[in-house]
C-alpha positions as CSV (number, residue, x, y, z in Angstrom):
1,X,-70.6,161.1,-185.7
2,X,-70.9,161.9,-182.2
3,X,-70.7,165.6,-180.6
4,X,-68.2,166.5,-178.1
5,X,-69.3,166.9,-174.7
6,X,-69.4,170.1,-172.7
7,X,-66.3,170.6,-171.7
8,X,-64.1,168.9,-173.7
9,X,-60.8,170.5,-175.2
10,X,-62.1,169.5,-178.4
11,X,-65.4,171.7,-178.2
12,X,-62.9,174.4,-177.1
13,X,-63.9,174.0,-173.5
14,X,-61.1,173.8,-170.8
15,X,-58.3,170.7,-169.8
16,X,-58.9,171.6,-166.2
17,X,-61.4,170.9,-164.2
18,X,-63.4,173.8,-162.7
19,X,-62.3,174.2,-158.8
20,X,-64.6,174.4,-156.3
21,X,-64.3,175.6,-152.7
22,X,-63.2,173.6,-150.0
23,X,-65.2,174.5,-146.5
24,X,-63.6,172.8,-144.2
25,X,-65.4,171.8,-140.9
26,X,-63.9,173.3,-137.6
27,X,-62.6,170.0,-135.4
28,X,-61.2,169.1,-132.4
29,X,-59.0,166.4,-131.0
30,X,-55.6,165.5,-130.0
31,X,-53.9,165.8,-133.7
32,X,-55.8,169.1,-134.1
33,X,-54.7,170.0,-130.4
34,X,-51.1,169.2,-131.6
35,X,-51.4,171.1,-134.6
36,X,-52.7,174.5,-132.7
37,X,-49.8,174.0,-130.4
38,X,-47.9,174.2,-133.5
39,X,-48.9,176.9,-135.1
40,X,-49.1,178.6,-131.8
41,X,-45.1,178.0,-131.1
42,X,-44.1,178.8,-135.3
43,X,-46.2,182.3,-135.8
44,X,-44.9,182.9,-132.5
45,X,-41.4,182.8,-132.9
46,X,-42.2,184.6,-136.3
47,X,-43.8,187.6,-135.0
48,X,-41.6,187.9,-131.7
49,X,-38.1,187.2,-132.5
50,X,-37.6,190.8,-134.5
51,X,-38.9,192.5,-130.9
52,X,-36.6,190.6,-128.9
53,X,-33.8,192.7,-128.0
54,X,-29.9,191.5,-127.8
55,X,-27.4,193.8,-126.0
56,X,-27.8,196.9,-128.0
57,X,-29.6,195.2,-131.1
58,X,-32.6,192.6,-132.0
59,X,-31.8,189.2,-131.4
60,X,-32.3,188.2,-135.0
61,X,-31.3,190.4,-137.8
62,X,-29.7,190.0,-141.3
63,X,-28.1,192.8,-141.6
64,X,-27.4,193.0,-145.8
65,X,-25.9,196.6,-146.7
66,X,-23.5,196.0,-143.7
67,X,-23.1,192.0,-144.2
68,X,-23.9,191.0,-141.0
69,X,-26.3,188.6,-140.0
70,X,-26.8,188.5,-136.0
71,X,-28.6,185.4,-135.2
72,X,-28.7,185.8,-130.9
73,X,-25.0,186.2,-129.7
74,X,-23.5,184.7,-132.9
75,X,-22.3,187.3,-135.8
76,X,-22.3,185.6,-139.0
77,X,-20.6,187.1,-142.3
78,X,-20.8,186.2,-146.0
79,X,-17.6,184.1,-145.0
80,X,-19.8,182.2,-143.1
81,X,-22.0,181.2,-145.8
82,X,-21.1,177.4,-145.9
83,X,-23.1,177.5,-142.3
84,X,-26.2,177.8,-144.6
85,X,-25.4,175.2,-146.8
86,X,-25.0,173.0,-143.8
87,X,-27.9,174.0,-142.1
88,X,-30.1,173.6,-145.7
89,X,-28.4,170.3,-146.2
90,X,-29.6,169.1,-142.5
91,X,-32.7,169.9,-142.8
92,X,-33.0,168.2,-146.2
93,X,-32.3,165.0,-144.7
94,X,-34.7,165.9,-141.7
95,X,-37.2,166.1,-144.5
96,X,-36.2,163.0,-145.7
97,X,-35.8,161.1,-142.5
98,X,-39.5,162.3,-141.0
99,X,-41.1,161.3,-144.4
100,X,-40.1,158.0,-144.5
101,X,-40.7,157.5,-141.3
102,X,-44.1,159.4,-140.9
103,X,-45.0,161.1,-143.8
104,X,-45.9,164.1,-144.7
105,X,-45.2,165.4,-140.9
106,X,-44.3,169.1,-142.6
107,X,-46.7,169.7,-144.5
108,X,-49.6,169.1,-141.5
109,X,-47.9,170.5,-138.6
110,X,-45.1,173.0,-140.0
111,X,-45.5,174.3,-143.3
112,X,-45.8,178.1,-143.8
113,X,-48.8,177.8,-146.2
114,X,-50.8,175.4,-143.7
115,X,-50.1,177.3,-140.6
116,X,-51.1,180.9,-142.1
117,X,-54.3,178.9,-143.9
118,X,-55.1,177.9,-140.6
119,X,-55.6,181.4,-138.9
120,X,-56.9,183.0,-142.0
121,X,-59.6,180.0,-141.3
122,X,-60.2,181.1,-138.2
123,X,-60.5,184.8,-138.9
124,X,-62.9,183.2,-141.4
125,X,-65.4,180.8,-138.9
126,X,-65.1,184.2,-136.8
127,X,-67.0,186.6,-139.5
128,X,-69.0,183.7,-141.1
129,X,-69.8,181.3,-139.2
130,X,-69.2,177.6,-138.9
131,X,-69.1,175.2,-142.4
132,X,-73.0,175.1,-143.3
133,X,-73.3,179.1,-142.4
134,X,-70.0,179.8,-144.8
135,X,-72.0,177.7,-147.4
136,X,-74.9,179.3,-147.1
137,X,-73.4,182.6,-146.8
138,X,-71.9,182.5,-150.5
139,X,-74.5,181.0,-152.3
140,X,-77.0,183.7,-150.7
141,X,-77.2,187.1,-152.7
142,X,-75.4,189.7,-151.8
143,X,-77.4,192.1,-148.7
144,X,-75.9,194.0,-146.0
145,X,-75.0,191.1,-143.6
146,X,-73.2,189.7,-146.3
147,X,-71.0,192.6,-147.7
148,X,-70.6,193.5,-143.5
149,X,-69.4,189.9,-142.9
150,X,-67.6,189.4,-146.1
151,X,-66.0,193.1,-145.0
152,X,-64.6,192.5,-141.9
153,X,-63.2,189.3,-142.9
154,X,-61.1,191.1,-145.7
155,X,-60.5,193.9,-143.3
156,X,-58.7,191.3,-140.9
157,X,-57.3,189.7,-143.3
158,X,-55.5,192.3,-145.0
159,X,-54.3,193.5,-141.5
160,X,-53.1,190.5,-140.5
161,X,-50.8,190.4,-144.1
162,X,-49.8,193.6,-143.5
163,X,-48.3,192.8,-140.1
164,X,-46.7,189.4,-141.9
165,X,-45.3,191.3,-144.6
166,X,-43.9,194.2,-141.9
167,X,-42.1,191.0,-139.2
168,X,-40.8,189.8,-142.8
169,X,-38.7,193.2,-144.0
170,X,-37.9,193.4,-139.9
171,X,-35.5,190.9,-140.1
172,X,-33.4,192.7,-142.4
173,X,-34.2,196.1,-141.2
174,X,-34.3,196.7,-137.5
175,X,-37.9,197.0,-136.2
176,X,-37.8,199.5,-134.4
177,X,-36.4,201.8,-137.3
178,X,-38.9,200.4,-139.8
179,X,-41.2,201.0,-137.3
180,X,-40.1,204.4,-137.3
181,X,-39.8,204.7,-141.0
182,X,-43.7,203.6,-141.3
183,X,-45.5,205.8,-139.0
184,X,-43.8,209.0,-140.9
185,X,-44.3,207.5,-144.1
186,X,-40.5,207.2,-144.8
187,X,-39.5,203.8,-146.1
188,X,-37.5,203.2,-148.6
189,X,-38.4,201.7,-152.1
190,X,-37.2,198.3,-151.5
191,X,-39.0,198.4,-147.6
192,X,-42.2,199.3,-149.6
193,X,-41.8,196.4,-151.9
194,X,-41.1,193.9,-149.7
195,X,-43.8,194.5,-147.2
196,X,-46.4,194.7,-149.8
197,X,-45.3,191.7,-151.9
198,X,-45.4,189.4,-149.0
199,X,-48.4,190.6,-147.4
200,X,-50.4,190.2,-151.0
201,X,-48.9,186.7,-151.2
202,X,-50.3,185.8,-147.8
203,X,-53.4,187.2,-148.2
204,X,-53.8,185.3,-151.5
205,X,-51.8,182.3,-150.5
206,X,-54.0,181.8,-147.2
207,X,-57.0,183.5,-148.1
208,X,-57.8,182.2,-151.7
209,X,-55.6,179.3,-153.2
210,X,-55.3,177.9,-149.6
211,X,-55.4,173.9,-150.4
212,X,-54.6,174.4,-154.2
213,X,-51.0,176.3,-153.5
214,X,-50.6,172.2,-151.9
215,X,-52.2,170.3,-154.7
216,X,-50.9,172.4,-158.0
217,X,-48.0,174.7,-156.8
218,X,-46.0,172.6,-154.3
219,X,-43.6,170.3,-155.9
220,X,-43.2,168.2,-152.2
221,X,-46.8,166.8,-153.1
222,X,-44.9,165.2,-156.7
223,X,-42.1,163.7,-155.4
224,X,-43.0,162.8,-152.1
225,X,-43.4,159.0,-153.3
226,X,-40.0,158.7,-153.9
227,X,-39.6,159.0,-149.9
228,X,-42.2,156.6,-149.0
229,X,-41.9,152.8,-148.5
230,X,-44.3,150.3,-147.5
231,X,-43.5,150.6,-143.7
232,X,-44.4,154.3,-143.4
233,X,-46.7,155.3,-141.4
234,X,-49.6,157.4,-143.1
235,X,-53.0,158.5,-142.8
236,X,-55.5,155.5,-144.0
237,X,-58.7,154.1,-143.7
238,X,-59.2,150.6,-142.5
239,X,-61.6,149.2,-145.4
240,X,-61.5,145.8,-143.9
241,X,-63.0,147.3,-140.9
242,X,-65.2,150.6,-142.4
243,X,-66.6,148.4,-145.7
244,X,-69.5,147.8,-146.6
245,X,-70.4,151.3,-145.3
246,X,-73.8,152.6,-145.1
247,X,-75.8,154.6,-142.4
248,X,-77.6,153.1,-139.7
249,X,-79.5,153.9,-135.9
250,X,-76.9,153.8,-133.2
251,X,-78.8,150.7,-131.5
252,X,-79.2,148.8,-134.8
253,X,-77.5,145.6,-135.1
254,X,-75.3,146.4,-138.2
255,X,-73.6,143.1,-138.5
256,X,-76.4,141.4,-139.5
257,X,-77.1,143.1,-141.9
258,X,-73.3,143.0,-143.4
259,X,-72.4,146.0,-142.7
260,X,-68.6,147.5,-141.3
261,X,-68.2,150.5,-139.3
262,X,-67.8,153.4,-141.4
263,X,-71.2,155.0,-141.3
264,X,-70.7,156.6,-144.4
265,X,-71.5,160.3,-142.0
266,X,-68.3,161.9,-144.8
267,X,-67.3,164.0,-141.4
268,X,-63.7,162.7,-142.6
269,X,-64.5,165.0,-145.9
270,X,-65.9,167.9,-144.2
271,X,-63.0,168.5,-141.9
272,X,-60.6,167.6,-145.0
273,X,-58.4,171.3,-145.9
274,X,-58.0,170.0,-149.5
275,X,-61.5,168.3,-150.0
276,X,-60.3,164.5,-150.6
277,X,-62.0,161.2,-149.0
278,X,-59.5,159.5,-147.1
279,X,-61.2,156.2,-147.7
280,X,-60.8,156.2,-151.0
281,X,-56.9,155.4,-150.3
282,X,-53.7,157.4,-150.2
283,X,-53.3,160.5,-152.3
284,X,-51.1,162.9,-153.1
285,X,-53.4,165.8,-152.0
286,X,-53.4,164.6,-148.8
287,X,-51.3,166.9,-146.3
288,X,-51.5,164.4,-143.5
289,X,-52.9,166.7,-141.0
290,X,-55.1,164.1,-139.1
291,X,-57.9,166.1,-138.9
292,X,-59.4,162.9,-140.6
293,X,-58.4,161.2,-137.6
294,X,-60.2,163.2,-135.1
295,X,-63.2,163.3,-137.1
296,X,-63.4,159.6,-137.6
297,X,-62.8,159.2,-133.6
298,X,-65.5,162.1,-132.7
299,X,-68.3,159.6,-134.5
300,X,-66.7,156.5,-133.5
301,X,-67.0,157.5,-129.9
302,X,-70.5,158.8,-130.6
303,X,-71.6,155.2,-131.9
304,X,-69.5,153.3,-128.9
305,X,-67.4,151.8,-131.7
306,X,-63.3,151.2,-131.0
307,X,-61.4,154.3,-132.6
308,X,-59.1,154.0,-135.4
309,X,-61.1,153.4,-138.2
310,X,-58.8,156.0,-139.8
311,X,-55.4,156.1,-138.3
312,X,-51.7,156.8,-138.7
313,X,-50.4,153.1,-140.1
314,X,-48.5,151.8,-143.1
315,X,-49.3,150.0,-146.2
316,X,-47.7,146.4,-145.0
317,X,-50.5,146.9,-141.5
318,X,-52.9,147.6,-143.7
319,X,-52.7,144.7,-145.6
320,X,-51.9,142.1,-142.7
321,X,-48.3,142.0,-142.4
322,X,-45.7,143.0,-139.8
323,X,-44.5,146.6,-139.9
324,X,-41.1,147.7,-139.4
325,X,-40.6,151.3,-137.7
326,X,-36.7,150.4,-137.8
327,X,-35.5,149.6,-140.6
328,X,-31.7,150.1,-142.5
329,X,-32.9,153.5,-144.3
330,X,-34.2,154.9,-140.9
331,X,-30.7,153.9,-139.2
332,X,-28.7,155.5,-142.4
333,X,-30.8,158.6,-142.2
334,X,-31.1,158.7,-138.7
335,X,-26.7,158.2,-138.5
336,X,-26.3,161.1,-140.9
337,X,-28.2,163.1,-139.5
338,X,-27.2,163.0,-136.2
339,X,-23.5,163.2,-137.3
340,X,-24.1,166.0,-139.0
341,X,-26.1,168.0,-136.6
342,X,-23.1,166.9,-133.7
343,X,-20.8,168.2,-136.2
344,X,-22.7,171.6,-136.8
345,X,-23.0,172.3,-133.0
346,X,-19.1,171.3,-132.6
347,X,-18.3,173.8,-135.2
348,X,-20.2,176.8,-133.8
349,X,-18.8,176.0,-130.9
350,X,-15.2,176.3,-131.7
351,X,-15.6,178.9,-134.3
352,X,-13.3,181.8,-133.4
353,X,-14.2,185.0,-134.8
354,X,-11.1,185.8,-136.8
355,X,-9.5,184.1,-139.8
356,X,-6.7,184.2,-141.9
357,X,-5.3,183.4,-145.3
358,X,-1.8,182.8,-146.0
359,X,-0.8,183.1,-149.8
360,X,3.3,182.5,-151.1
361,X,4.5,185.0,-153.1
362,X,4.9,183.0,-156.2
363,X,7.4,185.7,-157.4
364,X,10.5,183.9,-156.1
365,X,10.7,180.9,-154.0
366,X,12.8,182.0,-151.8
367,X,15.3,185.1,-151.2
368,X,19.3,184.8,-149.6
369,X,20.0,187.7,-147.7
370,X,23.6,189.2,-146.8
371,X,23.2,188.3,-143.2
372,X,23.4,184.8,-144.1
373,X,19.5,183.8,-144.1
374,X,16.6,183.0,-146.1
375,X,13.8,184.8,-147.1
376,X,10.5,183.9,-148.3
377,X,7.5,186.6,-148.8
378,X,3.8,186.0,-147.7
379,X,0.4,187.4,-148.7
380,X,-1.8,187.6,-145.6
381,X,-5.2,188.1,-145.2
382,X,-7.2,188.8,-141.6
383,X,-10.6,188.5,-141.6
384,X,-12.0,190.3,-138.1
385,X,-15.4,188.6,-138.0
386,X,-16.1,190.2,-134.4
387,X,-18.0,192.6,-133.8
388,X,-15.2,195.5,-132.4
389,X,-12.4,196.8,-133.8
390,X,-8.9,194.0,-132.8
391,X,-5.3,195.0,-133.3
392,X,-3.5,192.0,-133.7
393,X,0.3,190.6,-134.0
394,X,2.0,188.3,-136.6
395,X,3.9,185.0,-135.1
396,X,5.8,182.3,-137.3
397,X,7.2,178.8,-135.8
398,X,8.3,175.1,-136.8
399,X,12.2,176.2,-137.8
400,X,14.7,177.3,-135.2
401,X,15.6,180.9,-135.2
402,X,12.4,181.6,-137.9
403,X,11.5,185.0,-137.5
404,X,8.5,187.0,-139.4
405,X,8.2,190.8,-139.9
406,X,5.6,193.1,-141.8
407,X,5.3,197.2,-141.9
408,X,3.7,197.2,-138.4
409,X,4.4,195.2,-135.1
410,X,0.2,195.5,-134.7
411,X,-2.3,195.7,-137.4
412,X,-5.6,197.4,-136.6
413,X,-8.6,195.7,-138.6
414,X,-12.0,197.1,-138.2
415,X,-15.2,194.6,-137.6
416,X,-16.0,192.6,-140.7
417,X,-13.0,194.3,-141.8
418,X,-10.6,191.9,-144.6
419,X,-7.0,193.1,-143.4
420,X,-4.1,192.3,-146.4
421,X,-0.6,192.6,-145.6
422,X,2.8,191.2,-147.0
423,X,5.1,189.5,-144.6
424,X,8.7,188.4,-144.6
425,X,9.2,185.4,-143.0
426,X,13.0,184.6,-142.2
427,X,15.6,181.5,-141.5
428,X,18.8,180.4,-141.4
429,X,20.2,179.2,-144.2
430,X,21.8,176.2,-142.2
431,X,18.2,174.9,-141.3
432,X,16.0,176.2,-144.2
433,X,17.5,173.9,-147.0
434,X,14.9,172.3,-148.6
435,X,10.9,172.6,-147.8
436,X,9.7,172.9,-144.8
437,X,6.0,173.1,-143.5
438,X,6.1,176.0,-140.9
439,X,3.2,177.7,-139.3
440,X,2.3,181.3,-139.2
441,X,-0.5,182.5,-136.7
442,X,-2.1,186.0,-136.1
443,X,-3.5,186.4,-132.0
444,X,-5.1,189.7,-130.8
445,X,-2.9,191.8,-128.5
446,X,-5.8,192.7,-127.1
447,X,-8.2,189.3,-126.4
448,X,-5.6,186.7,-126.1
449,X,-8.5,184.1,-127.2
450,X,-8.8,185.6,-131.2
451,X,-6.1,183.5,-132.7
452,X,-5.8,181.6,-135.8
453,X,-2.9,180.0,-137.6
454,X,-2.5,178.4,-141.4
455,X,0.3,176.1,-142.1
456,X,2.7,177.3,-145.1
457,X,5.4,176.3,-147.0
458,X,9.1,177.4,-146.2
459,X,11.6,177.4,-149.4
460,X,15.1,177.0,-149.3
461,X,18.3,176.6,-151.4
């Protein structure tokens, strides 16, 4: 009978295999270029927009105990909220639409995880050196250049967390406040949390899982097949081209001795953030930064061979056929998602920042006065979504002589303020036989442009 191997779960060793660190080599190149530019423009915006001020506020703030979300000079309540499912539904379909047609595109350029991994990298090369000196670094013992460089990287990193997690609560809370709150060690409970939690998570997401958060945590690296088709374009190695591989002298005659262009130098690995070989076909580590691509170009230039040895293509190119970059998914993707974004734009743009409810009393249908009219009884509800305090005036129309009336000829409602009121809308009886639709609108008395109206239903005998 034979022994189990080391390692195996039936020796009581481990299912998983033992991970080793990834040292990814420092690049350049136009794909790296674009990606710095990215990161650049995304932590940017990140760590700006809460200092950016806005009449007398910050430009961007989600304002929770007071329900207000201020997003530049648009006000947003929790009456708003299906604006966030429609903004989460068109960017669900942009992820769709830029996978199929190029990949993984977010997860290279504009993913949170890759961005942050990418200056906690170069906080790294900064205190340790380049790939070989980081190597050589941790497998040394520990001296005093070590523990000093191992030090300041930790001391950087942390600092740069801390500032992550603080822009993160700033949003919520005003900076400036928080800011305050800080420096006189004042913050709330909550504050505390929240600025702690997310600066651990991106000092441990960016610092120490790094590639594995992609390969084990992130469900996009599972399902992301089911977006692909043959005629996407993706990362790949030419093996008709590269293969056989094998090194050789930049003057040597390689084709005679049967050999492609890859030069087996692995500078395609070493610049890899998640450690895979690129030639050995498409995975679903891969995160299709392209730093593969620059890499493979650097050497190909350096042996005055053409570039694109490794290159943005597609399955169908790779294997001799005709690509197609337009194709019926891409034009139904492509329609949706422009109708939707038009339609999202449109909206903002007519939203008015007052709305109203209309509710029949379901009491009574209707009610015949003395005077010789009809009465029916409304439940209304004004939402003020502005930002100032509106009085505003009730007005019915669609019967001849209809008339509407409530406790007050004006109705003050606060900001963000849900006004309810009962009105008595009135007809008569000669032309409110029947059902009739009839509308009832509400209109600031003073800003003329705050009105909204709701069609209704108008009993009579």
């Amino acid at each position: 009978m034979n022994s189990p191997a080391p390692g195996d779960a039936t020796a009581g060793g481990s299912f998983y295999q033992a991970h080793k660190k990834v040292y990814p080599r420092e690049i350049g190149g136009r794909f790296q270029r674009l990606r710095t530019l990215a990161a650049w423009v995304l932590l940017g915006l990140y760590y700006v927009l809460p200092w950016v001020p806005w009449d007398d506020r910050q430009a961007v703030l989600f304002d929770l105990p007071a329900r207000k979300f201020y997003v530049f000079g648009l006000v947003f309540w929790p009456q708003d909220f299906f604006y966030l499912t429609w903004l989460l539904i068109i960017l669900g379909l942009s992820l769709f639409f830029f996978t199929a047609l190029a990949g993984r595109l977010w997860c290279g350029y504009a993913c949170p995880q890759t961005v942050w991994t990418e200056v906690f990298l170069w906080i790294e090369r900064k205190f340790e050196g380049d790939r070989n000196r980081r190597m050589k670094l941790d497998r040394g013992p520990w001296n005093g250049e070590k523990i000093l460089r191992k030090c300041g990287k930790h001391l950087a990193w942390i600092v740069l967390a801390l500032w992550t997690g603080f822009t993160f609560v700033a949003f919520f809370t005003p900076v400036q406040e928080l800011a305050g709150k800080i420096v006189s060690l004042s913050t709330g409970p909550w504050e505390t949390f929240w600025v702690l939690f997310y600066a651990f998570a991106t000092w441990g997401n960016a610092g120490f899982m790094r590639e594995q958060v992609c390969t084990y945590m992130c469900p996009y690296a599972r399902f992301q097949s089911a977006m692909f088709d043959r005629d996407t374009l993706i990362i790949a190695y030419d093996g008709s081209r590269g293969e056989p591989r094998g090194a050789r002298a930049r003057s040597a005659d390689y084709r005679s001795k049967g050999l492609g262009d890859c030069i087996d130098c692995k500078a395609c690995v070493h610049v890899c953030p998640t450690g895979i070989d690129i030639r050995e076909g498409l995975q679903y580590e891969c995160i299709a930064c392209a730093a593969c691509i620059d890499a493979c170009d650097g050497i190909m230039d350096k042996m005055d061979y053409p570039r694109g040895l490794v290159r943005y293509s597609s399955q169908k190119v790779m294997e001799g056929t005709e690509a197609r970059v337009l194709r019926p998914r891409m034009f139904v993707y492509g329609a949706l998602l422009g109708a939707l974004i038009v339609a999202f734009g449109v909206s903002l743009s007519l939203r008015t920042p007052v709305g109203l409810d209309v509710m029949r009393d379901r009491n009574a249908l209707y009610r015949a006065l003395p005077d010789g009219s009809v009465e029916n009884v409304y439940m209304l509800r004004i939402l003020n979504k502005d930002t100032a305090a509106h009085r505003y005036v009730l007005s019915a129309s669609g019967l001849p002589g209809i008339e509407i009336e409530s406790d007050a000829q004006e109705h003050e409602v606060g900001p963000g303020e849900v006004y309810s009121l009962a009105a008595r809308v009135r007809a008569p009886a000669d032309v409110a036989r029947g059902s009739h639709e009839i509308r009832i609108d509400v209109r600031a008395v003073d800003a003329a442009e705050l009105t909204v109206g709701r069609e209704a239903r108008f009993l009579g005998p």
